[in-house]
N, C-alpha and C positions, 0 to 999 in steps of 0.2 A: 395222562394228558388232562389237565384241566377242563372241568366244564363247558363248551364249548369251541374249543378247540378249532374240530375235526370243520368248522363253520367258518373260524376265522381264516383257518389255513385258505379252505376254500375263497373266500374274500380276497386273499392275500394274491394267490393266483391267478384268480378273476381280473384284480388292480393291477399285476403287473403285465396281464398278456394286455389289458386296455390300454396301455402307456406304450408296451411294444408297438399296439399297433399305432397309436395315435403317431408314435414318431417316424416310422414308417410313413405315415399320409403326410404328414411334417416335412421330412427330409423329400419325399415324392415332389410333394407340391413348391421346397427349396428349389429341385429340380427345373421344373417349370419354371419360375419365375426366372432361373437365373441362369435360361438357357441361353439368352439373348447380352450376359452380361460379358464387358469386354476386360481387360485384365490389364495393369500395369506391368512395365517391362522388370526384370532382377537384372539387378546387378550387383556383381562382386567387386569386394576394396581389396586393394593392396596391402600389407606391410612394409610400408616403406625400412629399406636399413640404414640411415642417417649413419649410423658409424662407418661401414663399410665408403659413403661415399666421401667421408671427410676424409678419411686413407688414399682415394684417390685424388681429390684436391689437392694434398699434402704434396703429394709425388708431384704432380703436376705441375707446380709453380717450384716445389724445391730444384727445378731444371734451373733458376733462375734466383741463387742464394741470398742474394739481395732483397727481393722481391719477399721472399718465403718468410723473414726477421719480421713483414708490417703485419703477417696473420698472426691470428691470437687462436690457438687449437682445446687450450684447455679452460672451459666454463667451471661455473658454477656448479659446485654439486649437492646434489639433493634437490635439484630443479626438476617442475614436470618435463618429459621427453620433449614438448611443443614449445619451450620456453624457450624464446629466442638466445637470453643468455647464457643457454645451454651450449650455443654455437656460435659465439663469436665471430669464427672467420669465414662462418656464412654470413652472418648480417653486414662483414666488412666486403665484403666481396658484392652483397645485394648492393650497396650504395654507391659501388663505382660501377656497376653493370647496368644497373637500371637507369644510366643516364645514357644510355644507346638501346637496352630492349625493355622498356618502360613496362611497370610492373612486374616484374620477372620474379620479385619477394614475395609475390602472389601466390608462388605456384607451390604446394605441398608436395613437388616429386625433383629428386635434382634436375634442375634443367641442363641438357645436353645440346651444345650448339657446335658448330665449326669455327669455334671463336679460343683464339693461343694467347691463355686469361696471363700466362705469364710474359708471353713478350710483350703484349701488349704496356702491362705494368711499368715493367719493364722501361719501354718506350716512354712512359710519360713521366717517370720516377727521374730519366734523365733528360728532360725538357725537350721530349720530339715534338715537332711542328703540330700544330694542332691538325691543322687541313691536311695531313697524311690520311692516304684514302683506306676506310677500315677494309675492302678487302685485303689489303698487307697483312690482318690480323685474320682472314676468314681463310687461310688455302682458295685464295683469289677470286671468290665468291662474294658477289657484290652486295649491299646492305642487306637490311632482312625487310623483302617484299613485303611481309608481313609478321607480328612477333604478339600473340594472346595468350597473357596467364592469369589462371585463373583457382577457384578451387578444387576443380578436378583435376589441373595440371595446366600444362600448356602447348600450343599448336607455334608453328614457326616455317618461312620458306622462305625457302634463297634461290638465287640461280646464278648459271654458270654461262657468261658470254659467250660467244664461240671464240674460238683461238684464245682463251686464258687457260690458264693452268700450265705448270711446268710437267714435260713429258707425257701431257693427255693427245690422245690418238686423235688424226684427224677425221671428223665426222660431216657426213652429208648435212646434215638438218642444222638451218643456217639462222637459228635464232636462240635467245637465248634458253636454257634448258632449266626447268623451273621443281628444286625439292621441296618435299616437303618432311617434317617432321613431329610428330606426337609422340608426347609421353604424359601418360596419366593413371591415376590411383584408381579410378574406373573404369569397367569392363564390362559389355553389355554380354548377358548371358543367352545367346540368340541359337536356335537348332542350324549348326551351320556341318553340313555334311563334308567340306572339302576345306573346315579349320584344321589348323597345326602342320601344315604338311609345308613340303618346299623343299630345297636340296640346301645343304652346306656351302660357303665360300673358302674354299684351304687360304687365299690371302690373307681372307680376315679372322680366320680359324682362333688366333693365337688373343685375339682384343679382345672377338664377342667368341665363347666357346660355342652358345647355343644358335648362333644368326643362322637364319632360314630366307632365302629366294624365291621366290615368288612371282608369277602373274596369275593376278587375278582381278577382274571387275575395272580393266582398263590401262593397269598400274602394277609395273615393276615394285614389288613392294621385299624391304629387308627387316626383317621382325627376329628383338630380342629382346632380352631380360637384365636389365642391370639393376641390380640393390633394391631386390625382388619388384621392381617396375616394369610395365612391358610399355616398349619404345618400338615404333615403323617407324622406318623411315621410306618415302613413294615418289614415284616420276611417273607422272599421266604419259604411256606411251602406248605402238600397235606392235605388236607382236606379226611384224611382216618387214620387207624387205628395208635398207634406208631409204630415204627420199628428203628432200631439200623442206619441203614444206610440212610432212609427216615425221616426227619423233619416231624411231625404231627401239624397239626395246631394247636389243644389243647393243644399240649406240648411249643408251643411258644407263648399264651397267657401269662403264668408270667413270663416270661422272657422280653415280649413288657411292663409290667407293671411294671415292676420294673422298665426300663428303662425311662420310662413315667412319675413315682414317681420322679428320680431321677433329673430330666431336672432342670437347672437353666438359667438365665440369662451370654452368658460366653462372648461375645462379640457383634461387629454390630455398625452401624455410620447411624444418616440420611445421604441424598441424596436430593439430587431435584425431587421435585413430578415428578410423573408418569404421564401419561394420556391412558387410554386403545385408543388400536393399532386395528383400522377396517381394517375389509379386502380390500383386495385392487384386482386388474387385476396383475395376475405376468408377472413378465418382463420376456420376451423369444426372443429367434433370429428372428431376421426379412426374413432372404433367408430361403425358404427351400429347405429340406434334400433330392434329389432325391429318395432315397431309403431309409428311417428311416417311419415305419408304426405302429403304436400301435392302439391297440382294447379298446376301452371306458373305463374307470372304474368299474369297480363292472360287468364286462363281464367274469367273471370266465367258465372253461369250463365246460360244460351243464351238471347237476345232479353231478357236483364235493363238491359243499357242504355240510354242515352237515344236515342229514337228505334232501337232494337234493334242498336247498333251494339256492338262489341266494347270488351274493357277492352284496359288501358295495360300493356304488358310492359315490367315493369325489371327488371330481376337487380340493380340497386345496392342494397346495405346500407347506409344513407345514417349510420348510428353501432354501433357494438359497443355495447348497452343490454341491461339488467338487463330478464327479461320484465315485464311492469307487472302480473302477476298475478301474486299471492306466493306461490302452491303449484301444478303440475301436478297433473293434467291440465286442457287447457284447449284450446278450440276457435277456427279463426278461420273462421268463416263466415257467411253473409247471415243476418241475422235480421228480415230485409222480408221475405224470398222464401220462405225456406227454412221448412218445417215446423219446428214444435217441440212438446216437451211438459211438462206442467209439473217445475220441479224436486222440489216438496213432493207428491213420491209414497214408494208403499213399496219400501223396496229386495229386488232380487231377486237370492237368491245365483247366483251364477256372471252376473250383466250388471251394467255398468259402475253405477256410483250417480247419474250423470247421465242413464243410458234411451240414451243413447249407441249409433248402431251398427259405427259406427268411426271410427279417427281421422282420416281424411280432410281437411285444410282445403284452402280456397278462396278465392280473391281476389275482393272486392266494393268493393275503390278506386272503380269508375268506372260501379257501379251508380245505376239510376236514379234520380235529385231534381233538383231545381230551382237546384243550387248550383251557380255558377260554379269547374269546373275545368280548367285550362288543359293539364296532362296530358291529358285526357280525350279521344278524338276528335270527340266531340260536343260541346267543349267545359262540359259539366253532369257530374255525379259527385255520390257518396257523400261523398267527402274521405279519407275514412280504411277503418277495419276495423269489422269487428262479434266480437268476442270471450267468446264465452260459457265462462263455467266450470262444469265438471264438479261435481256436486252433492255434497256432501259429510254425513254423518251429524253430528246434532247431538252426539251423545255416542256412545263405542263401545258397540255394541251396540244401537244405537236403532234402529226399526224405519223413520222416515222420515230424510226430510232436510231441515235446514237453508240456506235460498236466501240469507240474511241475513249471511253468515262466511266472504266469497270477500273477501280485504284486496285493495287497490289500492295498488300502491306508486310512489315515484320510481323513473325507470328509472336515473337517475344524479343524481350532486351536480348541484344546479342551484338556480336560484331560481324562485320563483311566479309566474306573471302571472293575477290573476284581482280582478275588483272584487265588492264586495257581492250576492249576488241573483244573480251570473250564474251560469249552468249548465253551463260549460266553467272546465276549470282548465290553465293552461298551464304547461310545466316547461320554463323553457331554460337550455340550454350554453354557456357563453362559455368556450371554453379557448383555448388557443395554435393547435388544428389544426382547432376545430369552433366554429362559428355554427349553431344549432338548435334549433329547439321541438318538445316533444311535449304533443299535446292530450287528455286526459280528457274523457270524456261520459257524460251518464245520472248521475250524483249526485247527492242532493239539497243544494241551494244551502243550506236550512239549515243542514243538517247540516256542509257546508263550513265556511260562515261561523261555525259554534261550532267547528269545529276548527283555525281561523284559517289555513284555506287561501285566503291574499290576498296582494294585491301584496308582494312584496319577502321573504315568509318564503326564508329557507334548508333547505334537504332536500337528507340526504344519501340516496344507492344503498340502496334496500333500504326504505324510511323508508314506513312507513304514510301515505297521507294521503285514505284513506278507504274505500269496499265500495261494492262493484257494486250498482248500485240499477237503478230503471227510471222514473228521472224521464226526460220529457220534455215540457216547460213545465207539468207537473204531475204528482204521484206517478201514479205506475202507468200514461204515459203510454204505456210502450213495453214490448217485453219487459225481461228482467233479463239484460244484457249490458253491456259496457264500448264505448263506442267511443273507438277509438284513433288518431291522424292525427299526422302529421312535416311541420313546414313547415323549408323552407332557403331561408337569404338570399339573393338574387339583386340582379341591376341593377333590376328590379321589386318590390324589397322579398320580403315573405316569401309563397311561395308552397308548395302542397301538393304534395308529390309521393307518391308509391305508397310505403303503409310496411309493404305484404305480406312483401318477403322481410328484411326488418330485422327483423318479429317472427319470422319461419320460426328467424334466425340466432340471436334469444335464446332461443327456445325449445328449440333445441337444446344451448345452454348450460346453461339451467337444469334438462334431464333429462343432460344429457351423454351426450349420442347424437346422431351425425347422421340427420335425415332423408334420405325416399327419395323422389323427384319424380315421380308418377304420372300418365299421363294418354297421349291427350285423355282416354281415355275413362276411369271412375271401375275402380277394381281393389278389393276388399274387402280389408278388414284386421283381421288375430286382436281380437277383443274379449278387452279383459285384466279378468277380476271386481275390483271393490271395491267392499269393504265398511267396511273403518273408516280406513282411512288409505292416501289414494291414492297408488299410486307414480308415478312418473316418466313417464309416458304420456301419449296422448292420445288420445280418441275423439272423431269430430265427430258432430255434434248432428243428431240427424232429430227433425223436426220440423211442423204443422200452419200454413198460410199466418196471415199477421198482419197482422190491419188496422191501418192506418197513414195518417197524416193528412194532406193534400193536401198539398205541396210550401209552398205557399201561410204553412201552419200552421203551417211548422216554426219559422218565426224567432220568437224569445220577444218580445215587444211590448213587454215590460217592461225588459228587459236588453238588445236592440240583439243578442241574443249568438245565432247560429245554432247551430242543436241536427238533426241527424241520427243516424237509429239507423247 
């Protein structure tokens, strides 16, 4: 060994256990920092089989030989796979379909409707009346209540009057019966204990080889895979006896099956592959919020669960969203459980104009009711959040306040899903990276319906679409709060997951502050005064207990539409 040597070696060992350790205190102190951090949701892409579905277009219309001579099946070759000219008698088929389910070339998965593309053709090839009604062309399902494509895929529902349909059974529930159906290239990758499961249909055995049956989370739902897509199709129903004004599940089975028979190929374009989306660290503000505190995930308050079991911990932010309340301050906590007091009091200088004692929130996803949720360990939940807003002065200098002037907005560009009379409005996402709905509660339906919050409207980020009320299946049903709930696509269709720390991240957004994660046990927080114009804060809500009306009660009778504070 060289001169020195036996010194260097030494050295060399010395340098590498100091690096060991250093990265140790490294990685330790990673630890720390990024105990508090919240996580983006994964999601996996599809393979779409574009060949397999132009085989069955082919067959489809070739019922109708005529008809089959105007496709053109063989493109261009040596085109990329997303090159429209690769497919011809999909872009000939987009141009006459999209002038009933408008944008439907949109959608990268084949769209599947209960629409008979060849008689249809058919019909107009030899001059049928124009005002023939399209359910002749749907298996007598009336327009489409709603039709969204997008580049995640597309969403679509229809429904079935009573006494339509040839040879359908007759059914107590005397309105009409409302499907729905999704197909899309994305699939949120969610821990779902009671995924993939369901019994087989022998009718429909021979169409879909793999269709699965199903209730769950409210809805008869029939989940399968066609030209490696997965397609639900769902009927919001109860799984209890018929009745006139209540949807029975059993009564919406051939109803989902007709509709199921009837599905054709109606539209849909490749795209550029996909690649599924890992989770990632979410992006959040770097200063923080002197006073913005939240209690962990799945920290519901103690024995507030079903059967006294605990809530669901997720750290996933399942979208970067705009808060849906248009002004801080603003509270997320129980409003079942939690004391409150009224808003239309007098304000007292130096305490918040809400009565507020701090800003405190709390996770109440998986709080006690009667709702099927499959996060939940008890499988029952809340759905969603309870979000009450900090009270504000009618005019500056007023001595009470105003309960009437908290705006509700879209949390992003999306479209509406809501029908007449019901009491949820739903906003969802179809973009390139994101399949999702976010759900509104507590509005009055009228009021909705005169502000033309219904199927199919367009609302951009930020966009008014109405004020925190306290309907719950009638004015002043419940307190005056928002509920708020995320559903994401799945092989089970659309289910609810925890959207605690997705409001936590826009609420941090919208004061530009990050929160501070406190707990178990609850830590006090500076109360910040206001008086005429609230800053950027938040206090949570103390409050006096709220009666509230048996699980039983909550589903609206009239609308099929379930309502939780």
């Amino acid at each position: 060994m060289a001169p020195g040597g036996d010194a260097l070696g030494t050295k060399a060992v010395g340098l590498a256990t100091h690096l060991a350790a250093s990265l140790c205190l490294l990685l330790a102190g990673i630890a720390i920092v990024t105990a508090d951090e919240f996580r983006t949701a994964a999601i996996s892409a599809a393979h779409v089989e574009w060949r397999a579905a132009l085989d069955q277009l082919r067959s489809e219309i070739n019922t109708q030989p005529a008809v089959a001579s105007a496709f053109t099946f063989s493109g261009r070759r040596r085109l990329p796979a997303f090159d429209p000219r690769l497919t011809p008698a999909l872009v000939q088929l987009n141009a006459v379909t999209s002038q009933i389910f408008t944008g439907i070339g949109r959608s990268p998965v084949p769209v599947l409707l209960p629409f008979d593309i060849a008689a249809f053709f058919d019909a107009r090839r030899n001059g049928a009346p124009a005002g023939l009604p399209l359910s002749r062309y749907q298996a007598d399902f009336r327009p489409a209540d709603l039709f969204d494509a997008g580049p995640a895929g597309y969403d679509a529902m229809f429904a079935l009057e009573p006494g339509d349909g040839d040879d359908m059974p007759q059914r107590t529930f005397a309105k009409p019966v409302e499907v729905q159906i999704t197909g899309s290239i994305l699939t949120y990758d969610i821990s779902d204990p009671l995924g993939d499961k369901g019994e087989p249909v022998k009718a429909l055995s021979a169409q879909y080889p793999d269709l699965r049956r199903f209730i769950r989370e409210g809805y008869v739902r029939y989940a399968f895979t066609r030209f490696g897509v997965p397609y639900v199709v769902s009927i919001q129903c109860l799984d209890s006896t018929p009745h006139a004004r209540r949807l029975a599940c059993r009564e919406a089975y051939p109803v989902a099956e007709r509709f199921l028979k009837a599905l054709r190929i109606a539209g849909g374009l490749p795209s550029r592959p996909r690649t599924d989306i890992a989770s990632d660290i979410a992006e959040r503000p770097a200063e923080r919020s002197p006073d913005f505190g939240y209690r962990p995930s799945g920290d519901i308050i103690s024995t507030s669960g079903f059967r006294k079991q605990s809530g669901h911990a997720d750290v996933t932010a399942y979208s970067q969203i705009r808060f849906p309340l248009e002004k801080a301050p603003a509270f997320v906590r129980s409003q079942s459980l939690a004391k409150r007091r009224s808003n239309d009091k007098p304000l007292i200088p130096g305490a918040s104009a809400g009565g507020n004692a701090s800003s405190q929130w709390q996770d109440n996803f998986c709080e006690t009711r009667s709702f099927s949720v499959g996060q939940c360990a008890s499988g029952f939940g809340h759905q969603g959040q309870d979000i009450r807003p900090a009270c504000s002065p009618r005019n500056e200098g007023a001595e009470r306040c105003d309960p009437h002037q908290h705006a509700v907005v879209a949390v992003r560009d999306g479209v509406l899903i809501r029908s007449q009379r019901q009491q949820a409005a739903t906003l969802q996402i179809n973009t390139r990276n994101e399949h999702i709905r976010f759900r509104y509660m507590h509005m009055n339906p009228k009021n909705m319906d005169a502000d033309g919050v219904l199927n199919g409207r367009q609302v951009g980020e930020g966009e008014k679409i109405g004020v925190v009320s306290n309907y719950l299946d009638h004015p002043n049903g419940t307190s005056r709060h928002l509920h708020f709930d995320v559903q994401v696509f799945t092989r089970d269709g659309w289910l609810w997951v925890n959207p605690y720390v997705t409001l936590i991240s826009a609420y941090e957004r919208l004061i530009h502050g990050r929160g501070r994660e406190i707990g178990p046990e609850p830590v006090a927080l500076p109360v910040v005064a206001q008086i005429s114009k609230p800053p950027a804060v938040t206090h949570a809500s103390v409050s006096p207990p709220v009666a509230h009306a048996s699980p039983a009660d909550v589903i609206d009778p009239d609308t099929q539409d379930g309502s939780e504070n």
